[in-house]
ROSE-4610 file (N, C-alpha, C; in Angstrom, 1 decimal, always signed):
// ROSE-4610
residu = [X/X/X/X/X/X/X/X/X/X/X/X/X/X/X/X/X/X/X/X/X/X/X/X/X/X/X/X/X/X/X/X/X/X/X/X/X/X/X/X/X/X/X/X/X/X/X/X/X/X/X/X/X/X/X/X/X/X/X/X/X/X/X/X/X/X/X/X/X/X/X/X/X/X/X/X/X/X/X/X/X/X/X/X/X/X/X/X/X/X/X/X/X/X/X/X/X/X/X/X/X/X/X/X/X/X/X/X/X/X/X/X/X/X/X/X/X/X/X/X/X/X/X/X/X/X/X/X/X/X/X/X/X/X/X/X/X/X/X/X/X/X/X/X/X/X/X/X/X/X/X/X/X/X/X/X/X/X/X/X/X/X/X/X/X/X/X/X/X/X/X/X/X/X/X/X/X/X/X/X/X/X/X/X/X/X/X/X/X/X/X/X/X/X/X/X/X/X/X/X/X/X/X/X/X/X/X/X/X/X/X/X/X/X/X/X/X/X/X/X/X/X/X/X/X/X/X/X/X/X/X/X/X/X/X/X/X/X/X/X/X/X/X/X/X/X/X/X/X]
num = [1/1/1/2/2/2/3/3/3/4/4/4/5/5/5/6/6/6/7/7/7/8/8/8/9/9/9/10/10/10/11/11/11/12/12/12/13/13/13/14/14/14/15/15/15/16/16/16/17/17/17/18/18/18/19/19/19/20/20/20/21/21/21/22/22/22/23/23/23/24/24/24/25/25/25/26/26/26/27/27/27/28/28/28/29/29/29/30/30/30/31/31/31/32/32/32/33/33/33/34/34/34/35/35/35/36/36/36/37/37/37/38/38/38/39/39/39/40/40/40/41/41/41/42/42/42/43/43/43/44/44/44/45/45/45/46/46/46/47/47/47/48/48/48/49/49/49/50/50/50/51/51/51/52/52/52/53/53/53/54/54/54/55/55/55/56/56/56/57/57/57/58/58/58/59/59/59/60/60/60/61/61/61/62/62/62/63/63/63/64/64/64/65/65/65/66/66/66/67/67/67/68/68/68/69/69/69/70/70/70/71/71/71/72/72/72/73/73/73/74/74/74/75/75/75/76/76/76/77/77/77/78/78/78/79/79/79/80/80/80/81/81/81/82/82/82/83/83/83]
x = [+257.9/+256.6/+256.7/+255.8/+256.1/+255.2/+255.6/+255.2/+253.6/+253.0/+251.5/+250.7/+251.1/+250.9/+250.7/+251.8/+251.7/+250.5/+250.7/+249.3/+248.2/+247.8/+246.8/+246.4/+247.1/+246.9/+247.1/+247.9/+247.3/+246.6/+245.8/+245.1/+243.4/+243.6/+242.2/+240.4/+240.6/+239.6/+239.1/+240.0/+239.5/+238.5/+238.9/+238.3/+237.1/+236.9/+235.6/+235.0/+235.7/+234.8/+234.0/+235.0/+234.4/+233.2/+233.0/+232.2/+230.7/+231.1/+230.1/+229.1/+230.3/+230.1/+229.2/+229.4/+229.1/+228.0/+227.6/+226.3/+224.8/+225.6/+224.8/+224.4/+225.3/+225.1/+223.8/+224.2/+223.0/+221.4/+221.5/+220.1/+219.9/+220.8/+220.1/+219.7/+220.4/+220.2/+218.7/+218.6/+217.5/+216.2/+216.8/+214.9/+215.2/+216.0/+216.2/+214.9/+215.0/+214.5/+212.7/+212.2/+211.2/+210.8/+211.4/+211.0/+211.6/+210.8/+211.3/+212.3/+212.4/+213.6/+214.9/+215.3/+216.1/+216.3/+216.0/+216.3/+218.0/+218.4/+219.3/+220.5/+220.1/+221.5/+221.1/+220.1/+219.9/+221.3/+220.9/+222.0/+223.0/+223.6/+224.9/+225.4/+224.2/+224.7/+225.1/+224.2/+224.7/+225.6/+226.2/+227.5/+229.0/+228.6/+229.5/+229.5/+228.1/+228.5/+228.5/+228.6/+229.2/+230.7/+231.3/+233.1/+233.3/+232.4/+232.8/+233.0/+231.9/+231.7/+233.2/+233.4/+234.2/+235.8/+235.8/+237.2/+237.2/+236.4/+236.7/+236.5/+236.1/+236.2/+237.6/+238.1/+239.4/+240.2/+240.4/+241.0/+241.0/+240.4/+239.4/+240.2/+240.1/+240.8/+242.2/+242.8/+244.2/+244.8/+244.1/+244.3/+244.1/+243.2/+243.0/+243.9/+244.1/+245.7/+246.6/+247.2/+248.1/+248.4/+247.5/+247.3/+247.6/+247.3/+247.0/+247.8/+249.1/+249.9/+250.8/+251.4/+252.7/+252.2/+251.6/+250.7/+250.7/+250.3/+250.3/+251.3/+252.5/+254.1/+254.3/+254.3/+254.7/+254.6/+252.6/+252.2/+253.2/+252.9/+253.3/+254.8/+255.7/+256.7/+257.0/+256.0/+255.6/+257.1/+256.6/+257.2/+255.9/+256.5/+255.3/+254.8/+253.2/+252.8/+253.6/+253.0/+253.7/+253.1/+251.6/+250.5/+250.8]
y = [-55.3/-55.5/-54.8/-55.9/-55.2/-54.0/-52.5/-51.2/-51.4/-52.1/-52.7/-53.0/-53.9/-54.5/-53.7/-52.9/-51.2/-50.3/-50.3/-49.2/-49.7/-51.4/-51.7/-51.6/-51.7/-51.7/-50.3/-49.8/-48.3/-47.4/-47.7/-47.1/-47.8/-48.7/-49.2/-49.0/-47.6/-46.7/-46.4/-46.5/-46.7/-47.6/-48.8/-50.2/-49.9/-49.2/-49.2/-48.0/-46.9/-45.9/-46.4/-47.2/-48.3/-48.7/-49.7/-50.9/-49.8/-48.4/-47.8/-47.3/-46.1/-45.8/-47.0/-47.6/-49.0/-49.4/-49.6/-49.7/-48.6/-47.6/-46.3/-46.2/-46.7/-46.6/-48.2/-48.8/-49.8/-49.4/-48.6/-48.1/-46.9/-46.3/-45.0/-45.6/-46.4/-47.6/-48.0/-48.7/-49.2/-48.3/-47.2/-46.3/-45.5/-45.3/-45.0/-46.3/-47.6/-48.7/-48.3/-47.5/-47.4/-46.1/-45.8/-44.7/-44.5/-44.9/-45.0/-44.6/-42.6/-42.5/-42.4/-43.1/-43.3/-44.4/-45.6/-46.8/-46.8/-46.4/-45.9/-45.8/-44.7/-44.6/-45.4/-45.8/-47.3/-48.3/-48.5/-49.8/-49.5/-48.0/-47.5/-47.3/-47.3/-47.2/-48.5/-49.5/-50.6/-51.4/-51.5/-51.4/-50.8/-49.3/-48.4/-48.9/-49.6/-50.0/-51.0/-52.2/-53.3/-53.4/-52.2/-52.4/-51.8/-50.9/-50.6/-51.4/-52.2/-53.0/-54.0/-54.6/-55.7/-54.8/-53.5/-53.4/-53.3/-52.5/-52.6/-54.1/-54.9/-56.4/-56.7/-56.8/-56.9/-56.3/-55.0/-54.3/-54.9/-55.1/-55.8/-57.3/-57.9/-59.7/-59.3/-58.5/-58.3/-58.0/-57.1/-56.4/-58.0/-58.5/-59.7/-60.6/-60.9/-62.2/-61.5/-59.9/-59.6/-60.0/-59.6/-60.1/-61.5/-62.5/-63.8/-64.6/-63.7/-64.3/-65.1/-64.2/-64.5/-65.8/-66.1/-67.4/-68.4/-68.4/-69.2/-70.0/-68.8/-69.5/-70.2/-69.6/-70.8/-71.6/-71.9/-73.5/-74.1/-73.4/-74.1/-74.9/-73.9/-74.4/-75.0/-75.7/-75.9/-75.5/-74.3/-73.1/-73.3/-73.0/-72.5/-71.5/-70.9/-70.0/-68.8/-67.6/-66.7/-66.6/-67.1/-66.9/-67.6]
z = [-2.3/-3.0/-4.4/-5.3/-6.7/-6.7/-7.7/-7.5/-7.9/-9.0/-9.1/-8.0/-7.1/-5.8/-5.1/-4.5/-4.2/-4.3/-5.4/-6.4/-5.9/-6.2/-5.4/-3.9/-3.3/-2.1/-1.4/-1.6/-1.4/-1.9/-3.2/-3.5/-3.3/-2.3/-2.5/-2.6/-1.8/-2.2/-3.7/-4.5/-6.2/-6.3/-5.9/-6.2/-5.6/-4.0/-3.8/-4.4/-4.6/-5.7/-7.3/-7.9/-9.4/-8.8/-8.1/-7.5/-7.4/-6.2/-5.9/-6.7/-7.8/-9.8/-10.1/-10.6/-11.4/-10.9/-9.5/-8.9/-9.0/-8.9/-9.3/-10.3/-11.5/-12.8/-13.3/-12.8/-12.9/-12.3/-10.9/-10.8/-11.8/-11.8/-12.9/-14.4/-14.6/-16.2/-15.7/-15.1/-14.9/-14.8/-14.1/-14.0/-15.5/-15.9/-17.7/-18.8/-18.1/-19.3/-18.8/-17.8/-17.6/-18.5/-19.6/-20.3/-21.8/-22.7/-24.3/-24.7/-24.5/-25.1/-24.1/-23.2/-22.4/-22.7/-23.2/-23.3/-23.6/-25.1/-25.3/-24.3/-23.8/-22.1/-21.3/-21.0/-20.0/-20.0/-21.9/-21.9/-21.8/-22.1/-21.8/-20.4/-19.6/-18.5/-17.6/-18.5/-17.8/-18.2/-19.2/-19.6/-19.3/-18.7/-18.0/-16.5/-15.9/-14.8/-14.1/-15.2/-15.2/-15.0/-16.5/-16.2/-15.0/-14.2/-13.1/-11.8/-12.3/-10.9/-11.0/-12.2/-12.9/-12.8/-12.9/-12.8/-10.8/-9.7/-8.5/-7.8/-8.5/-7.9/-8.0/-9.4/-10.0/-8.5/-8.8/-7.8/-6.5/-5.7/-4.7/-4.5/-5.4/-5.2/-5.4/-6.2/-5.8/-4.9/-4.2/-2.3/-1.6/-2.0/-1.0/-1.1/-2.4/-2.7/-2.2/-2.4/-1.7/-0.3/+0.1/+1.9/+2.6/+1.7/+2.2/+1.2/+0.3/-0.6/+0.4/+1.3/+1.9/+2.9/+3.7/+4.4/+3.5/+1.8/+1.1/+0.8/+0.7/+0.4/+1.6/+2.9/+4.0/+4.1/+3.7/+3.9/+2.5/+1.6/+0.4/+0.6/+1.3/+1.7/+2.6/+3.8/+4.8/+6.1/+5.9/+7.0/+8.2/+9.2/+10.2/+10.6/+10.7/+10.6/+11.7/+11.0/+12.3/+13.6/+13.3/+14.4/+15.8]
């Protein structure tokens, strides 16, 4: 497996730490736009926890394609499953 692939999949806890970051960061943005001078970090925060959410999805679909790569090649090569 390539070392990337690797990274992903054993580090997958990242992906769900971004996602969780990134979520948090959108409620705290949001009780920020309920007050003038927070507006400001509101938007920064939901910007910060957009890339968050957007980088642990990222992470997230590569763990998954990893998984369900090798099944793909067999049909593709119409091998028969291992199941």
């Amino acid at each position: 497996m390539h070392p990337i692939w690797t990274f992903f999949h054993e580090f997958e806890w990242i992906h769900v730490g971004l996602g969780l970051m990134g979520n948090l960061a959108f409620v705290v943005g949001s009780v920020f736009f309920l007050f003038d001078p927070l507006k400001d970090p509101g938007i920064w925060l939901f910007v910060a926890g957009s890339a968050g959410m957007l980088l642990g999805s990222i992470g997230s679909a590569v763990v998954k394609l990893s998984r369900v790569r090798p099944e793909i090649e067999r049909r593709l090569e119409g091998r028969p499953s291992d199941a």
